[in-house]
KOLKOLBA-768994 format. One line per 4 residues: their letters; for each residue x, y, z of N, C-alpha, C, CB. Coordinates in steps of 0.1 Angstrom, whole numbers, plus 5000, padded with zeros to 4 digits. Each point is the difference from the previous one (the first is absolute). Last residue first. Glycine has a CB too. Example, Ala and Ser with C-alpha at 12.3 -4.5 7.8 and 13.67 -1.06 7.14 Angstrom:
<gumars>
SA> 5128:4978:5071:5009:5011:5000:4992:5011:5008:5012:4994:4978 | 4991:4949:5021:4991:5012:5000:5009:5012:5000:4981:4988:5012 $
</gumars>
This chain:
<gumars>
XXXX> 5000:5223:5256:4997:5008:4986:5017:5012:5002:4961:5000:4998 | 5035:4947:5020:4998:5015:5004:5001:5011:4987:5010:4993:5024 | 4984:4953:4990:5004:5003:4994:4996:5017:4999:5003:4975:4993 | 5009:4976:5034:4997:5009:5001:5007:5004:4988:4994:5001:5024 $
XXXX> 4998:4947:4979:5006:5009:5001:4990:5015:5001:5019:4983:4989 | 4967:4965:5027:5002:5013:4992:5008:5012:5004:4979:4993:4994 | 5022:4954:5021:4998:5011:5002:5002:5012:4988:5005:4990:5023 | 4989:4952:4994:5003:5010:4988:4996:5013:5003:4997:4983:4983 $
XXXX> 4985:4975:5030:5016:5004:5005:5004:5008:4992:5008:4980:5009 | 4951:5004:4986:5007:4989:4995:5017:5005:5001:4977:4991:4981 | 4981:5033:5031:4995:4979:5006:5010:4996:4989:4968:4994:5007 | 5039:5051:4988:5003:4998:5015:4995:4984:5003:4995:5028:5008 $
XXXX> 4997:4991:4949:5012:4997:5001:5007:5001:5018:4999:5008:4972 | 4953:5005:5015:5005:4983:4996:5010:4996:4997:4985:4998:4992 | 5006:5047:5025:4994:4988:5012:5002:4988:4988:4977:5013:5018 | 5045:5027:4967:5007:4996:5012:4991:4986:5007:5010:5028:5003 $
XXXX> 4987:4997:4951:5002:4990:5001:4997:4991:5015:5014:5010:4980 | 4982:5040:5008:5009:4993:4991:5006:4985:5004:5004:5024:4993 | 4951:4997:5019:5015:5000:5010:5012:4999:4995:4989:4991:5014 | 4973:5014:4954:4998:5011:5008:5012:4997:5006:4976:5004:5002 $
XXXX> 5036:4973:4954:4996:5002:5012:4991:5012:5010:5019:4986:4995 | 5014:5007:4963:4983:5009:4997:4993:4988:5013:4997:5009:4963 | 5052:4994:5041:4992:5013:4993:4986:5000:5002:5016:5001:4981 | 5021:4968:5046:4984:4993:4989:4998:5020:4996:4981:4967:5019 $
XXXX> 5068:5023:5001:4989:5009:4999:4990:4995:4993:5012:5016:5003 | 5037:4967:5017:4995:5002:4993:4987:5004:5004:5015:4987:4989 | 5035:5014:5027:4992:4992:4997:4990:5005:4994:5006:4989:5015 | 5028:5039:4996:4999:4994:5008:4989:4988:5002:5011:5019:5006 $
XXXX> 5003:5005:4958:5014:4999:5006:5001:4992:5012:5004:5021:4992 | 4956:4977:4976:5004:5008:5002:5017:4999:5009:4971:5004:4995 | 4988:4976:4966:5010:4998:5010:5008:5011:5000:5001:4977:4999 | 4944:5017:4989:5022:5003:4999:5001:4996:5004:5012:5013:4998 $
XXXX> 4942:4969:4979:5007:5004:5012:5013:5007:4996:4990:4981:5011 | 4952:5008:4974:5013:5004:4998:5008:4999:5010:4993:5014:4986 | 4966:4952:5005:5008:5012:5006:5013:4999:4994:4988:5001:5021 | 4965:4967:4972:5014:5008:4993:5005:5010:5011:4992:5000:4973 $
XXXX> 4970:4952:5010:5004:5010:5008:5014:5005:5002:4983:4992:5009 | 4976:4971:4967:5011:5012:5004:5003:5008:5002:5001:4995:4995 | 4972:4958:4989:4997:5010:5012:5013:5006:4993:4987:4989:5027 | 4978:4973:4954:5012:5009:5000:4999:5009:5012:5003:4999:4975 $
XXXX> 4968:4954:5003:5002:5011:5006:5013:5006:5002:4982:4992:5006 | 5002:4973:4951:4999:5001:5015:5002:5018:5007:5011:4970:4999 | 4989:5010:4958:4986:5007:4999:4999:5002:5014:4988:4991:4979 | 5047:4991:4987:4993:4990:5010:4986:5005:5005:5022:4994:5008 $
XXXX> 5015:5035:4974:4993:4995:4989:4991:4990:5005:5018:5004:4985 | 4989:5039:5039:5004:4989:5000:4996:4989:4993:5004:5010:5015 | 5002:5041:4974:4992:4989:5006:5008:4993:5001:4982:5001:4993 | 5021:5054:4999:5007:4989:4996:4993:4986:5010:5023:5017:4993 $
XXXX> 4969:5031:4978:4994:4993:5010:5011:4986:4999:4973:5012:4998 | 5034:5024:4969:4998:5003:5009:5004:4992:5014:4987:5010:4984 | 4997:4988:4967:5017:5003:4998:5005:5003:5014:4999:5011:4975 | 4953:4977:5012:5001:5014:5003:5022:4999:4999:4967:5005:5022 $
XXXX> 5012:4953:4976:4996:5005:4986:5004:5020:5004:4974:4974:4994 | 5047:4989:5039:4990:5003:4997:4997:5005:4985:5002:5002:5024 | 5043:4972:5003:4991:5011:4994:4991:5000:4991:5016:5008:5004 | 5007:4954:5033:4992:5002:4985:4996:5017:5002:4986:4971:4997 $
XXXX> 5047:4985:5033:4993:5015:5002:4996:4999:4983:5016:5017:5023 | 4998:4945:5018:5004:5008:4986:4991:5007:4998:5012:4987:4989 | 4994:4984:5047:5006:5012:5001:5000:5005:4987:5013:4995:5020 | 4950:4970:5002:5011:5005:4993:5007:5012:5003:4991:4990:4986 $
XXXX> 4977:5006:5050:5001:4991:4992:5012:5000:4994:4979:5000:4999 | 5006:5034:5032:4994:4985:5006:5002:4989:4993:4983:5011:5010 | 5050:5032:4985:4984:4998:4999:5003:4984:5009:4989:5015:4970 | 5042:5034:5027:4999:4987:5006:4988:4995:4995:5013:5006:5021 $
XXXX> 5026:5037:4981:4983:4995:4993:5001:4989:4999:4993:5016:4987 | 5039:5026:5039:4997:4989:4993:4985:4996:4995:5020:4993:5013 | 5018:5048:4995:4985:4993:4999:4996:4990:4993:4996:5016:5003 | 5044:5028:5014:4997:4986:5001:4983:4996:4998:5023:4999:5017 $
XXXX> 5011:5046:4972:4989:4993:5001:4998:4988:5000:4996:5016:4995 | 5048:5020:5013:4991:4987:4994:4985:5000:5008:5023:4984:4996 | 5028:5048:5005:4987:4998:5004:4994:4991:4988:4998:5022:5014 | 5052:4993:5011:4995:4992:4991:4982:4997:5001:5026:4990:5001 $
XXXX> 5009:5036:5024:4996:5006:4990:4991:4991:4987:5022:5014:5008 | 5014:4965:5025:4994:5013:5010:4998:5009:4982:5018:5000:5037 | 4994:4942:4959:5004:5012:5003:4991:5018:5001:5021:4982:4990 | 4979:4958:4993:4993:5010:5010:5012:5012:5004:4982:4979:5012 $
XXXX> 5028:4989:4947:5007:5003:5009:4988:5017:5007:5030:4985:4987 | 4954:4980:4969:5011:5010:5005:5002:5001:5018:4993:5014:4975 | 4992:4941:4999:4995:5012:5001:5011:5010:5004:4979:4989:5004 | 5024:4958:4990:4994:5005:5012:4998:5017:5001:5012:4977:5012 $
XXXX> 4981:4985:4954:5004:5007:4999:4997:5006:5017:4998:4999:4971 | 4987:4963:5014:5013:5002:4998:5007:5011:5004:4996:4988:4986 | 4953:5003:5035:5007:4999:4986:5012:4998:5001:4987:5013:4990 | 4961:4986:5039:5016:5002:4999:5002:4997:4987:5008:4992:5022 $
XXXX> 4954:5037:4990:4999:4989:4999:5018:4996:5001:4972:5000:4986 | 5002:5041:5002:4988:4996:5010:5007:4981:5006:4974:5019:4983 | 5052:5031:4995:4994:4989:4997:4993:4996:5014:5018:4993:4981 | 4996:5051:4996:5003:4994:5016:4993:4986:4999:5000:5025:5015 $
XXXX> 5033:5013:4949:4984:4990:5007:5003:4994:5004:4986:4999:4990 | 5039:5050:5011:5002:4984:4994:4983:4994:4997:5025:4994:5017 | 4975:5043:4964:5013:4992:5004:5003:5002:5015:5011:5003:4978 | 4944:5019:5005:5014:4997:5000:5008:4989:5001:4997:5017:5005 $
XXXX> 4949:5013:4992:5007:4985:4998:5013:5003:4994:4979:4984:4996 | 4994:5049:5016:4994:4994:5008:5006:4982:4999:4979:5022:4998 | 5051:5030:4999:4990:4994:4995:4993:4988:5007:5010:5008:4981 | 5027:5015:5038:4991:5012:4995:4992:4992:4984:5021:5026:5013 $
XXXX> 4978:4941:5021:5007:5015:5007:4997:5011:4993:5020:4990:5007 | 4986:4952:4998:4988:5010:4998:5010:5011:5005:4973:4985:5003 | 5033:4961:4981:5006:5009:5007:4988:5010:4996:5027:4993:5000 | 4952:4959:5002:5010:5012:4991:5006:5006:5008:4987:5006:4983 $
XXXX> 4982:4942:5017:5003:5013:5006:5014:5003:4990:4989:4996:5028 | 4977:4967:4951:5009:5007:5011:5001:5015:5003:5014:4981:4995 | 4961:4977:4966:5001:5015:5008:5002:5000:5015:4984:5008:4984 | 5018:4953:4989:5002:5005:4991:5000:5019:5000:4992:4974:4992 $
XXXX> 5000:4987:5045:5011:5002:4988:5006:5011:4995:4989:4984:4996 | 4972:4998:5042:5002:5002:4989:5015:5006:4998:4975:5003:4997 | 5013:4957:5039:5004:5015:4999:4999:5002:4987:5013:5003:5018 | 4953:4960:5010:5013:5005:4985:5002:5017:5002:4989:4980:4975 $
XXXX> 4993:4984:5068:4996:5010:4991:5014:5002:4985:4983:5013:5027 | 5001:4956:5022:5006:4999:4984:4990:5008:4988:5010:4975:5008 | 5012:5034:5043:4987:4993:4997:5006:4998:4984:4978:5012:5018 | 5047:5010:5017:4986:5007:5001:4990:4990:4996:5009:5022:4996 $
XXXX> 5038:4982:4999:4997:4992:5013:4986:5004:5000:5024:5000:5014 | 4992:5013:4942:5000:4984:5005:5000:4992:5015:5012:5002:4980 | 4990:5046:5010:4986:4996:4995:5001:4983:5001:4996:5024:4981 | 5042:4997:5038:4989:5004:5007:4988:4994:4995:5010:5019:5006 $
XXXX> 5030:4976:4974:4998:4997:5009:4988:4996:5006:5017:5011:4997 | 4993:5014:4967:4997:4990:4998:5001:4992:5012:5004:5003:4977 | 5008:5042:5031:4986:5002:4992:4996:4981:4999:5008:5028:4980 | 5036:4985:5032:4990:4998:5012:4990:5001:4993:5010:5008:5019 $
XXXX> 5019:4991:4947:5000:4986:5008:4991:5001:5014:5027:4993:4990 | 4979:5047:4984:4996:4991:4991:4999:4984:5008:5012:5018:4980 | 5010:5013:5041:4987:5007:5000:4996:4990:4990:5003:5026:5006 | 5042:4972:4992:4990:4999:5014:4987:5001:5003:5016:5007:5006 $
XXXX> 5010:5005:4957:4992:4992:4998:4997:4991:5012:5007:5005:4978 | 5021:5037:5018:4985:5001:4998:4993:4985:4996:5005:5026:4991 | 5042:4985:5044:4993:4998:4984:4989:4998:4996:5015:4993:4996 | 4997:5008:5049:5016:5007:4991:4994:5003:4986:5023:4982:5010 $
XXXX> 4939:5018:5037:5011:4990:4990:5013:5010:4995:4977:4983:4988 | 4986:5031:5045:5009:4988:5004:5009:4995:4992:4985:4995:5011 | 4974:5032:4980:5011:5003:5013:5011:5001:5001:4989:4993:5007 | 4982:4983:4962:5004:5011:4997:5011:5007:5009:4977:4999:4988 $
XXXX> 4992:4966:5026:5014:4992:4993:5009:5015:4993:4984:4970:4991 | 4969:5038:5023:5012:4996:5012:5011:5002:4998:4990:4984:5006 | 4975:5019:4959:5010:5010:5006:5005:4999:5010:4991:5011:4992 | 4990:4952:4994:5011:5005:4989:5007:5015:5001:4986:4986:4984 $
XXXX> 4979:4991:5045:5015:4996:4997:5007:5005:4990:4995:4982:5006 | 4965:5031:4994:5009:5009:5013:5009:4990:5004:4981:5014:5011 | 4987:4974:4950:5008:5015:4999:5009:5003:5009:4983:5009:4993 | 4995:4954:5013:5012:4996:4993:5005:5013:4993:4993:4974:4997 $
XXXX> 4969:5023:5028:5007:4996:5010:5011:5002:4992:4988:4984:5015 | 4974:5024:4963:5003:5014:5006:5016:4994:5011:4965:5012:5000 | 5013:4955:4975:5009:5008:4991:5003:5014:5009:4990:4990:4975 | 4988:4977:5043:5009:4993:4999:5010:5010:4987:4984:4974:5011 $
XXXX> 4970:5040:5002:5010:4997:5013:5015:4996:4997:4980:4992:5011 | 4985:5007:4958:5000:5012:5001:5013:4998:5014:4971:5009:4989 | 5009:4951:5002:5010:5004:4986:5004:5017:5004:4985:4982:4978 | 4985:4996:5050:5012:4996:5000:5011:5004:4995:4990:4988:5004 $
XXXX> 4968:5023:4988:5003:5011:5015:5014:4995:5004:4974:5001:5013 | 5000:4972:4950:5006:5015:4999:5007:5007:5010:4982:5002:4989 | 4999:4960:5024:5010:4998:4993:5006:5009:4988:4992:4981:5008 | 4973:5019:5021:5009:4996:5007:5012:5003:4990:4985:4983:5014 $
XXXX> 4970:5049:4977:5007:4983:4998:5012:4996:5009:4994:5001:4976 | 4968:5041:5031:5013:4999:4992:5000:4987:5005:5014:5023:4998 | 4952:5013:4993:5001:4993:5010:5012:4989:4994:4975:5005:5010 | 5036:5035:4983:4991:4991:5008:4987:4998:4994:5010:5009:5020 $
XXXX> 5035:5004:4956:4990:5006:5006:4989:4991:5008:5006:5017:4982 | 5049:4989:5013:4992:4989:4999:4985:5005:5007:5023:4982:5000 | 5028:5039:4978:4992:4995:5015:4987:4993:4990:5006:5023:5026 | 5050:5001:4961:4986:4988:5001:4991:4998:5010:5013:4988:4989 $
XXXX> 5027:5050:4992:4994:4994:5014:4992:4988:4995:4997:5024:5013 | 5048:5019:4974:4989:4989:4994:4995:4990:5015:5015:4997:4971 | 5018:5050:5009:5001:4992:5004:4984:4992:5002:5025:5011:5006 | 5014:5031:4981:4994:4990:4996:5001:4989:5006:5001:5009:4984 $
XXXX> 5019:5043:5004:4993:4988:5010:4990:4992:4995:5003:5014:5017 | 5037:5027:4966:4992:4991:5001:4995:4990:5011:5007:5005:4982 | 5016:5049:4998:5000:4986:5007:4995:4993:4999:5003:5005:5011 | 4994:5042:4974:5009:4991:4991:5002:4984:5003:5012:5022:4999 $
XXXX> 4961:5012:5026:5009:5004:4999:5014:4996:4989:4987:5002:5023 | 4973:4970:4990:5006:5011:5012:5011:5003:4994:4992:4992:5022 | 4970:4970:4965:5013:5009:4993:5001:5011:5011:4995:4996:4972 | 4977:4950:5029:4997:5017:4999:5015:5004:5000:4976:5003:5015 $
XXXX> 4991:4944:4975:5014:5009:5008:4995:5017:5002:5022:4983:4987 | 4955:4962:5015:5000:5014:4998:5014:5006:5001:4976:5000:5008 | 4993:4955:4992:5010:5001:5000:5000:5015:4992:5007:4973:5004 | 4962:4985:5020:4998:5017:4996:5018:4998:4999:4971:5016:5016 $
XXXX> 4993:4940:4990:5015:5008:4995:4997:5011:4998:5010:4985:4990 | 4951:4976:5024:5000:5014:4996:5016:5002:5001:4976:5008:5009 | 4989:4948:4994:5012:5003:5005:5002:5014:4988:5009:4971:5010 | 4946:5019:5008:5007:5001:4991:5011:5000:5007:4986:5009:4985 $
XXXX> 4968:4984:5034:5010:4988:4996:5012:5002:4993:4982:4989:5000 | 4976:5040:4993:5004:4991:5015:5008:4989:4991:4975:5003:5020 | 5027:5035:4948:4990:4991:5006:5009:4995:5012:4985:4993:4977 | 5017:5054:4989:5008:4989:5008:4990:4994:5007:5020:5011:5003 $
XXXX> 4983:5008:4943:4991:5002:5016:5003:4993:5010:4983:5002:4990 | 5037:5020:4962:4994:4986:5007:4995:5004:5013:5015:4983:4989 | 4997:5048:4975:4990:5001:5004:4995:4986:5010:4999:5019:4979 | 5053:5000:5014:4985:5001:4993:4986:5002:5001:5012:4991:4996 $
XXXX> 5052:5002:5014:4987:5006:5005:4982:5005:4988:5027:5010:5018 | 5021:4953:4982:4997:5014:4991:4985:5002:5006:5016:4996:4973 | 5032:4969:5041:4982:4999:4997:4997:5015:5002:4991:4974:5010 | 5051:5007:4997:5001:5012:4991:4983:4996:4997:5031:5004:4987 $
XXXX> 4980:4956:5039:5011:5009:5001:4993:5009:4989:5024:4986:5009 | 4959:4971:5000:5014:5002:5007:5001:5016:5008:5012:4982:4979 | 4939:4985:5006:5008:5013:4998:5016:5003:5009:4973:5008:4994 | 4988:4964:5016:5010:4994:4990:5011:5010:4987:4978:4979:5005 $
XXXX> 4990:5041:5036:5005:4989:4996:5005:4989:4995:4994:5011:5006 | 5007:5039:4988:4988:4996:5007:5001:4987:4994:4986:5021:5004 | 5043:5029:5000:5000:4986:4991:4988:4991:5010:5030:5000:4990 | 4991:5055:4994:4991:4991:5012:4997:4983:4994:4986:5027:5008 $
XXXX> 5046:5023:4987:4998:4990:4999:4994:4989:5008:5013:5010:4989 | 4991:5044:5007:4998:4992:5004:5002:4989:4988:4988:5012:5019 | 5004:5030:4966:5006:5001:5008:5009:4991:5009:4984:5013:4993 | 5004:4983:4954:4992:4995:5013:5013:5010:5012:4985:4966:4989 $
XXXX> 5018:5018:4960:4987:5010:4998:4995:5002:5018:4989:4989:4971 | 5062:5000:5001:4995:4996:5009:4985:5007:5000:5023:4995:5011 | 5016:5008:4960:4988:5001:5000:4990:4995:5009:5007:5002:4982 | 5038:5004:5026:5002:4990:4990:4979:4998:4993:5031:4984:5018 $
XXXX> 4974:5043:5022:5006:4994:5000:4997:4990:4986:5002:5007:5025 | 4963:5021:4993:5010:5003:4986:5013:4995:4999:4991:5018:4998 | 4996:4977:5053:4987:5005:4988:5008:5010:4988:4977:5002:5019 | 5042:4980:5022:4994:4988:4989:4995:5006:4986:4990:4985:5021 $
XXXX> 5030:5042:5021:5008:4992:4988:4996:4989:4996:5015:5007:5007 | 4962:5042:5012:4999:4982:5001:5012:4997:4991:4970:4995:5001 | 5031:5051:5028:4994:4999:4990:4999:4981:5001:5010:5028:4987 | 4991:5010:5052:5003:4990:4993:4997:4995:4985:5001:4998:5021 $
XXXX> 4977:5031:5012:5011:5010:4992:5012:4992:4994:4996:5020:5016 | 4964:4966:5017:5015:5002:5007:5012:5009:4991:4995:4975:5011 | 4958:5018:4973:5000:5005:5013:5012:5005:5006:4982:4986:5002 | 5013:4981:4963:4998:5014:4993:5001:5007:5014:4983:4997:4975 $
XXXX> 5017:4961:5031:5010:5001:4993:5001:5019:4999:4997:4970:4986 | 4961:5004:5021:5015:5005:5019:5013:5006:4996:4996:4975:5014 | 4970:5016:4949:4991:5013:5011:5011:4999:5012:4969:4995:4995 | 5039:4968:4976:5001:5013:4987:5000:5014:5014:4980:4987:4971 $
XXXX> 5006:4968:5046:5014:5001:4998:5003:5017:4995:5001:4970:4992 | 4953:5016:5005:5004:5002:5013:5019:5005:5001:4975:4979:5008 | 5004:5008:4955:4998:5012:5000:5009:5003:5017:4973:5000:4980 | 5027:4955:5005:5010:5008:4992:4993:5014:5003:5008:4982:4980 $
XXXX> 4960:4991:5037:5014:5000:5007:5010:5007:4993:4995:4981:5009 | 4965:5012:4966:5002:5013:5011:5008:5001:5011:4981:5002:4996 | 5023:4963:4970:5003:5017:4993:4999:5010:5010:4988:4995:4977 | 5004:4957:5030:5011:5003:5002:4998:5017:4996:5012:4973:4997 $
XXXX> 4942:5017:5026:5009:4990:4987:5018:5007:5005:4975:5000:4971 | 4983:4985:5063:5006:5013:4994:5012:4995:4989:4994:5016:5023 | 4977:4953:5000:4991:5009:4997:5010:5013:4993:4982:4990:5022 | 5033:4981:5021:4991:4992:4987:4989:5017:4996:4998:4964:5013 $
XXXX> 5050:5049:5006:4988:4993:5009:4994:4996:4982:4993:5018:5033 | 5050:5016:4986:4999:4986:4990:4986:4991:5009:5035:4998:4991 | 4990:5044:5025:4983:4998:4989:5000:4994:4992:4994:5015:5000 | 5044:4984:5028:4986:5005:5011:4990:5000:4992:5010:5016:5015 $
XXXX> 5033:4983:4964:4992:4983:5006:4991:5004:5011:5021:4982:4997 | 4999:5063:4978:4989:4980:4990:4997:4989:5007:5014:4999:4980 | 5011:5039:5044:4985:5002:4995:4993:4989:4992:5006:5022:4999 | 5042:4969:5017:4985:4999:5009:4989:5001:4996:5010:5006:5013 $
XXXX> 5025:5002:4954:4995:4986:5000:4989:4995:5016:5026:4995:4983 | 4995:5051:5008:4991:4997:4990:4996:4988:4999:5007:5015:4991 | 5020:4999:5040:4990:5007:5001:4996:4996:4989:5004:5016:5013 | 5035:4971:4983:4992:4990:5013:4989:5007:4999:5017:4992:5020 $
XXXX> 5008:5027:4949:4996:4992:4998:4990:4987:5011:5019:5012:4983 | 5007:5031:5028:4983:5006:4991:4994:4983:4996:5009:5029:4982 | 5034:4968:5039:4988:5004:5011:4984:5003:4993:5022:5012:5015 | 5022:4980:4963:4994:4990:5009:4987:5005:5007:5022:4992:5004 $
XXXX> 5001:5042:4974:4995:4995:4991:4994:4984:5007:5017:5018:4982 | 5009:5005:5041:4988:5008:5004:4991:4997:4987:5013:5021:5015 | 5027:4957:4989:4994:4994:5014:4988:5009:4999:5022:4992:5017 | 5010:5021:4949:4991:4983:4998:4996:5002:5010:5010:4982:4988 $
XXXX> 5013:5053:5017:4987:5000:4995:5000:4989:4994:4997:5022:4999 | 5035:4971:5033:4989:5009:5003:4991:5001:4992:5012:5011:5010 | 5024:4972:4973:4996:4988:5003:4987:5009:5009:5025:4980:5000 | 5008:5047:4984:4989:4993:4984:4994:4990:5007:5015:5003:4977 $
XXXX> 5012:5010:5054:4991:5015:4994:4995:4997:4990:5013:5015:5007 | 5021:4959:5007:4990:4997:5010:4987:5012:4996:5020:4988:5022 | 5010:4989:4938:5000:5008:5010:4993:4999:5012:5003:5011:4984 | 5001:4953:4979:4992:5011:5002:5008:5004:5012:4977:4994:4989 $
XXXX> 5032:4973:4965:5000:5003:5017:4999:5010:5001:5012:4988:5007 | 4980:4985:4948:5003:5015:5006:4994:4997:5017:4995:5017:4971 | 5028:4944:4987:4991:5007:5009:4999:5011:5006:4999:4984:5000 | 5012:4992:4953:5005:5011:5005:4988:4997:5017:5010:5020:4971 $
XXXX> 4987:4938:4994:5000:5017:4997:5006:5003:5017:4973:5006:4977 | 5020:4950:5003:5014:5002:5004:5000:5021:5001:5013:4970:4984 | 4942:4999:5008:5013:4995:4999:5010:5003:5007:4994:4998:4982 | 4955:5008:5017:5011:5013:5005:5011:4996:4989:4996:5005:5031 $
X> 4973:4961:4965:4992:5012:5000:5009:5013:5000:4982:4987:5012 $
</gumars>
């Protein structure tokens, strides 16, 4: 995807406005999963997004992206990933994905949720769980490691202690900063390659995607939407992070990170304007 391109390490002052660019984006993915209920389609969630976004004087980095038509990206159940806001209608029972960013200043943020609209299935609630778990290994392992594909091996870890779910593939995590996809990528899985060398400036978006079935994926007729060719269920979920001199920062966090990297020993770095 990246290959071998250039990466750009950030300042602690370019890492500030990502974190204020974090922040518009957490605000914008609360508003959506507070009004994610049976009955309201994706489009007027994409408004919702559009209306928090605009407020904070943020602009969206999805929308007109590579022609992107959507503030938001909203995917609904067998739906992965980049699902294009409309007129569907969210029903009881939906496994729901919101994945949103926003621009500060030149910056970026970005980041992604799955939940499960009630009255909700076991085994959704599982699937949703078991990917939200193997996000915060991977930013654990982030902490902690030498080389970026740490993160890649706690990710598969985790989903395979979790149950027998397929990690998708064919879409990983990016570097992010003064655009919304960089060098490196942050894989969901182990490899050969053990990745560049964690060092203070390095910001990524980790997110994995996990289904209840196959792991292979199908784009849609919209050039867009990406399925699971099986038809099974998907979840995913994303945060930005730095690393900072003195460990690391979840950005588009409210706490930046600190309560689910505290149940796993791990302390967030301080970051001062």
């Amino acid at each position: 995807m990246f290959g071998h391109e250039r990466i750009e390490y950030k300042s602690r002052d370019q890492i500030v406005l990502m974190r204020q660019a974090g922040l518009v984006v957490a605000d914008v993915l609360a508003a959506v999963r507070a009004a994610i209920e049976p009955g309201v389609t994706t489009g007027e969630l994409d408004k919702i997004g559009a209306d928090v976004i605009a407020t904070a004087g943020a602009t969206s980095n999805f929308l007109g992206y590579h022609g992107y038509p959507a503030t938001l990206c909203i995917s609904v159940n067998d739906e992965i990933v980049h699902g294009i806001p409309g007129g569907r209608m969210i029903k009881p029972g939906d496994v729901v994905s919101v994945d949103g960013g926003a621009i500060v200043d030149g910056w970026h943020g970005d980041s992604a949720f799955s939940m499960v609209v009630p009255p909700v299935d076991a085994a959704d609630a599982a699937l949703v769980a078991a990917c939200e778990d193997a996000l915060w290994a991977g930013i654990a392992a982030l902490a902690g490691a030498v080389r970026l594909g740490e993160v890649g091996a706690a990710v598969e870890d985790a989903v395979a202690k979790a149950g027998s779910y397929a990690i998708v593939r064919e879409y990983v995590g990016h570097g992010i900063g003064s655009a919304m996809h960089q060098a490196p990528e942050v894989r969901n899985f182990r490899t050969r390659d053990r990745g560049p060398r964690i060092v203070p400036g390095l910001c990524v978006a980790i997110e994995p995607m996990i289904t209840l079935g196959d792991r292979h994926t199908k784009i849609q007729d919209d050039d867009w939407t990406v399925v699971t060719v099986d038809a099974s269920r998907a979840a995913h979920w994303e945060h930005t992070v730095a690393v900072l001199e003195d460990g690391i920062l979840v950005l588009t966090a409210l706490d930046g990170g600190a309560a689910k990297l505290a149940e796993r020993g791990v302390r967030v770095a301080a970051l001062r304007d």
